[in-house]
N, C-alpha and C positions, 0 to 999 in steps of 0.2 A: 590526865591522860590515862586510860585506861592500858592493861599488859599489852593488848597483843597490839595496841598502837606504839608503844614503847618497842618490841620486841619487832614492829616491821620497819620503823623509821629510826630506829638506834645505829651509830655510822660509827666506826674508828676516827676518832681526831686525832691530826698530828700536826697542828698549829691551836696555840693558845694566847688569849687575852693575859696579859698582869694583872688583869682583876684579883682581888684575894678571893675564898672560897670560902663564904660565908658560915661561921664555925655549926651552926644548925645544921647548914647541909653535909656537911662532914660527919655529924652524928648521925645522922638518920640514912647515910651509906653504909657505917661502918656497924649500922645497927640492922640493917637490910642485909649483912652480911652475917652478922650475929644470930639471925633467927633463921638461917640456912638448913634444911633437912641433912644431915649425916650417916653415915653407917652407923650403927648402933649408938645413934644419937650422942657420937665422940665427941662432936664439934671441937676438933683436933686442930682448926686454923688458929694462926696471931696472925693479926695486923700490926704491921709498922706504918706508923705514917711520918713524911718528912714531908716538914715544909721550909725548911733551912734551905736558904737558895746555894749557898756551896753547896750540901751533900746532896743535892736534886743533882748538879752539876756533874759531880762524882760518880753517882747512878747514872748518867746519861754516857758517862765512858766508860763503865761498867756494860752499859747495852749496846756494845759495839759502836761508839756515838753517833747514838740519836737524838742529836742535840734538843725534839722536841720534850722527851725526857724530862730534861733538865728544865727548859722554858716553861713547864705546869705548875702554876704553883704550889701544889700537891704532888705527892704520889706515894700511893699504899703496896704496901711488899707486903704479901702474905705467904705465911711462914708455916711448919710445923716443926714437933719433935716428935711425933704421933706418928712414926712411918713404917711400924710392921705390920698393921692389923691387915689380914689377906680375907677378903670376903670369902664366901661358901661358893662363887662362881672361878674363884681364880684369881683375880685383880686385888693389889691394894684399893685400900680405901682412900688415902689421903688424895691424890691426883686428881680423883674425881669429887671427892667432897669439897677440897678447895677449889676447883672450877663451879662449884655449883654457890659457893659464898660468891667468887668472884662475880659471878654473873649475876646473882641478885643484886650485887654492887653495883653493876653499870648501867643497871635497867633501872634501879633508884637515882642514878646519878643524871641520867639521862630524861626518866621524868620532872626532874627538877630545871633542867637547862644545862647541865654541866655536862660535858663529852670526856670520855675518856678513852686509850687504849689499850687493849690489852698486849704485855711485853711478855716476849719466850725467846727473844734472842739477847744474851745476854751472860754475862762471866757469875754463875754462882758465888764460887768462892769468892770474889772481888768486892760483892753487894753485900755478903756474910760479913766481909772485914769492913766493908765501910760501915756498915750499922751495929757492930758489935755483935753479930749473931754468933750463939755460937757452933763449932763444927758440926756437931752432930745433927742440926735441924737442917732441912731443905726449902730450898727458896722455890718454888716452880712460876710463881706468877707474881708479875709486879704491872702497875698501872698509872700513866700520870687521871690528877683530875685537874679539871679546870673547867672557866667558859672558854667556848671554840671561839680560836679568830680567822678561822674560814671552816663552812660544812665541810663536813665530811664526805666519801664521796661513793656510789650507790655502785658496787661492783660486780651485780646481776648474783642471780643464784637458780639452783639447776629447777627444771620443771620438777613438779612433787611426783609424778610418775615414773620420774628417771629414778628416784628415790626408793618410793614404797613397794613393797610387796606382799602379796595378801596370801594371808596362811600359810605359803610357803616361800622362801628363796627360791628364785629363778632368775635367770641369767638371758 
């Protein structure tokens, strides 16, 4: 599967098979997340990954329950302690450097056959204590993986012309 077939048929799952998650493809996610571009080459993310079917459970009341959550065999909670660095535009780093591991994670995960979602609703502190993290780091994004037990589903997106604009903003 080439990127941009990945990147137009890639779906949020929120039902998953018990299949296990074959330990290869688990590397070569968590290794797709590894080689992620950063602000000043920080590469400020940790991955947790749990496959303990209690604490997946845990996590899943932790995300307001979303009991699919818990039903993934997997699911990777990406971390940092790396939360001052403020680029020269303004913005921290961390927010977007871990969005951008994450999404090489799902686009690997997704060439492979595995679906995953990406989770933002959910009790920080709650997912800090279930996994021993500790206080000072921030959890922004966690994700089950698994195979899908049903696709995902295609929730339209804007035309690119609602989108772009050339040389200048206009309204």
């Amino acid at each position: 599967m080439d990127v941009y077939t990945a990147i137009r048929t890639r779906r949020s799952i929120r039902a998953y098979q018990q299949a296990p998650v074959e330990e290869e493809k688990i590397q070569r996610v968590l290794e797709a997340g590894r080689l992620a571009p950063s602000a000043n080459n920080r590469q400020e993310w940790r991955f947790v990954v749990v496959r303990d079917e209690q604490t997946r459970h845990e996590l899943a009341g932790a995300a307001h329950g979303q009991r699919f959550v818990g039903d993934a065999p997997v699911v990777i909670v990406i971390c940092t302690d790396d939360t001052d660095h403020m680029m020269p535009c303004g913005h921290l780093s961390y927010p977007i450097d871990l969005a951008i591991a994450a999404d090489h994670m799902t686009l690997v995960a997704h060439e492979q056959g595995l679906g995953t979602c990406w989770i933002g609703a959910f009790d920080e502190n709650r997912v800090k204590e279930i996994l021993a993290i500790p206080d000072h780091m921030r959890v922004p994004i966690l994700f089950p993986l698994g195979y899908a037990a049903v696709p995902g589903n295609d929730r339209g997106r804007k035309p690119l012309d609602a989108l772009v604009h050339w040389e200048r903003y206009s309204s």
